[in-house]
C-alpha positions in Angstrom: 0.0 0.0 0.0 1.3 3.2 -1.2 2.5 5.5 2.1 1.2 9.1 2.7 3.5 11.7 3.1 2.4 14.6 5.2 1.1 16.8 3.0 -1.3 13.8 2.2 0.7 13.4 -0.9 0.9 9.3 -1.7 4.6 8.1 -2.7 5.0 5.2 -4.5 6.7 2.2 -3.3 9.4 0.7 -5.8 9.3 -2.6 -6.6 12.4 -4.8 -6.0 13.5 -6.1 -9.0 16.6 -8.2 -7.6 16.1 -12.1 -7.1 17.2 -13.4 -3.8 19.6 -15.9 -4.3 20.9 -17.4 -0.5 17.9 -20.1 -1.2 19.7 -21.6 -4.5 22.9 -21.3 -3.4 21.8 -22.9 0.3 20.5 -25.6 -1.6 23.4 -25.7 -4.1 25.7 -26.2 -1.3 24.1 -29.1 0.3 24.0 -30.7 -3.0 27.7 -30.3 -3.1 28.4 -31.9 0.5 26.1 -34.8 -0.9 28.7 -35.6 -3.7 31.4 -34.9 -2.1 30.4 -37.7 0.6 29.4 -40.4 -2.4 32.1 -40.0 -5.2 34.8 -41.7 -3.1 32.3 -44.8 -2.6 31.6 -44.7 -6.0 34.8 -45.4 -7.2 35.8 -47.7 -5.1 37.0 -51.2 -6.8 36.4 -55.0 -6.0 38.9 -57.0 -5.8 37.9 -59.9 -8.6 39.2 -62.5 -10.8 38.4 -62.0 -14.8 37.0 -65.3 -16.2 37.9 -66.6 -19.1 35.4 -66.2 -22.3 35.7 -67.1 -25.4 34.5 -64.0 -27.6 33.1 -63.8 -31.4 35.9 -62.5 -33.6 35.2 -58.9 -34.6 34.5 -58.3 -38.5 36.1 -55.7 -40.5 36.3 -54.5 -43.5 39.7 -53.1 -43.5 42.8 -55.1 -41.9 43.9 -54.0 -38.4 47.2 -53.1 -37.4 48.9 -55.1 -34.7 50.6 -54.6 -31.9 52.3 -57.3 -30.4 53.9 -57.2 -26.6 56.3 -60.3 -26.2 57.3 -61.7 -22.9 59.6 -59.4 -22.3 58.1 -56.5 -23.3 59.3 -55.5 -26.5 56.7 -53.6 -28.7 56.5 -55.2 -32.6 54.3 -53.6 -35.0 52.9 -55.6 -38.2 53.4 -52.5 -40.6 56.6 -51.4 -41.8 59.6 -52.7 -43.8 61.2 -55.2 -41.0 58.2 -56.3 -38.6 60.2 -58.7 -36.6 62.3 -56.1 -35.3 61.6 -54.6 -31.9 60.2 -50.9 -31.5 61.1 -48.0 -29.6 58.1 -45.7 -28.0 58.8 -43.0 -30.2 58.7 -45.6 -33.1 55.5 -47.4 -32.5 53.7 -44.0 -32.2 54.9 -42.8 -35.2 54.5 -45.6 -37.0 50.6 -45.9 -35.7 49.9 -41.9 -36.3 51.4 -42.4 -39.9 48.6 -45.1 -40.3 45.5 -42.6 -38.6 46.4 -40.1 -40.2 45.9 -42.4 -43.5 42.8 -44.3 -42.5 41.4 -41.9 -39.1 38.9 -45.4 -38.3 41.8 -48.1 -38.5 41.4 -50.2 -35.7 44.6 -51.1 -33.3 45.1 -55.0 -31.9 47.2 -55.3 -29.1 48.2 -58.7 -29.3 49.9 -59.5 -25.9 51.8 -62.8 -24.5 50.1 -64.0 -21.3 53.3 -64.2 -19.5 54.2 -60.2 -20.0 53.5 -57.6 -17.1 50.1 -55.3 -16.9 52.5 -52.7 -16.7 53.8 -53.2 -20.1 50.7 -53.9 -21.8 48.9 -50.5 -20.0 52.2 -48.5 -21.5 51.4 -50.1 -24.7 47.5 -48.7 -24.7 49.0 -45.5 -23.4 51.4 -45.1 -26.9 48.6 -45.9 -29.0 46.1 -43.6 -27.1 49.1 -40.7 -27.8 49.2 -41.8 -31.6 45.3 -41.2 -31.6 44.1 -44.6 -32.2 40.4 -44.4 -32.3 39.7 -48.2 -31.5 41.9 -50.5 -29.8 41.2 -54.2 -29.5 42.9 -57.4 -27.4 43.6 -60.4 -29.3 43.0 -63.4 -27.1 42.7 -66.8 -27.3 39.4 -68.9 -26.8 39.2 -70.4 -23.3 39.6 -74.1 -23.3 36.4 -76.2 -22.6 37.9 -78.2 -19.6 39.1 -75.3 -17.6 36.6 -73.6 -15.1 36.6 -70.6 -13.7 38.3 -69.7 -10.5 35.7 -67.2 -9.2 33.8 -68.3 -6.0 30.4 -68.3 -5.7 28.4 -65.9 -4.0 
């Protein structure tokens, strides 16, 4: 209601035109302390054993490239002049952007020997994510028929 002055004149009230905004961010903080708490239990890992499956092969039009990770470690590429000749780093990402930048859908193959290191084969996927390989693939071979898995039930 519009106040009278007192020469009965009315003034008129202005509006407030400004938007209160402790409600949103009240509420925005307390959504904030709600992820805070969950993300770490989120991420948290199980500690399981990968059975072994055997997969359908993959269909492709164009040939992949290979990588292959012997037991030592050594990186081998199946492109190339000498392919039986171990690679440096610098070479197999080279090598593999050389082979984007041709075909940008090519997919990679590592092809790793059972007996090599996680390490080596994660190092491996790290070079070919650098080079930009779009796809990467494992080559494995089909679990045999008489072996069971080692996971235990429930």
């Amino acid at each position: 209601m519009p106040s009278v002055n007192a020469s009965g004149v009315r003034k008129k009230r202005r509006l407030n035109a400004e938007i209160n905004v402790v409600p949103y961010i009240d509420v925005m903080l307390v959504l904030l302390v709600i992820f805070m708490v969950t993300a770490p239990l989120l991420t948290q890992g199980i500690d399981v054993q990968l059975p072994q499956t055997s997969a359908n092969p993959i269909s492709s039009d164009d040939q992949p490239v290979t990588l292959s990770v012997n037991s030592s470690g050594q990186f081998f590429l199946d492109i190339g002049t000498d392919t039986s000749k171990p690679l440096a780093d610098d070479d197999v990402v080279s090598r593999v952007t050389a082979v984007i930048t041709q075909k940008p859908q090519t997919m990679i193959l590592v092809r790793a020997d059972g007996r090599v290191s996680y390490e080596s084969v994660a190092h491996a996927m790290s070079l070919l994510q650098s080079a930009g390989a779009p796809k990467i693939g494992f080559v494995t071979d089909g679990a045999a028929p008489d072996k069971k898995s080692k996971r235990n039930p429930g």
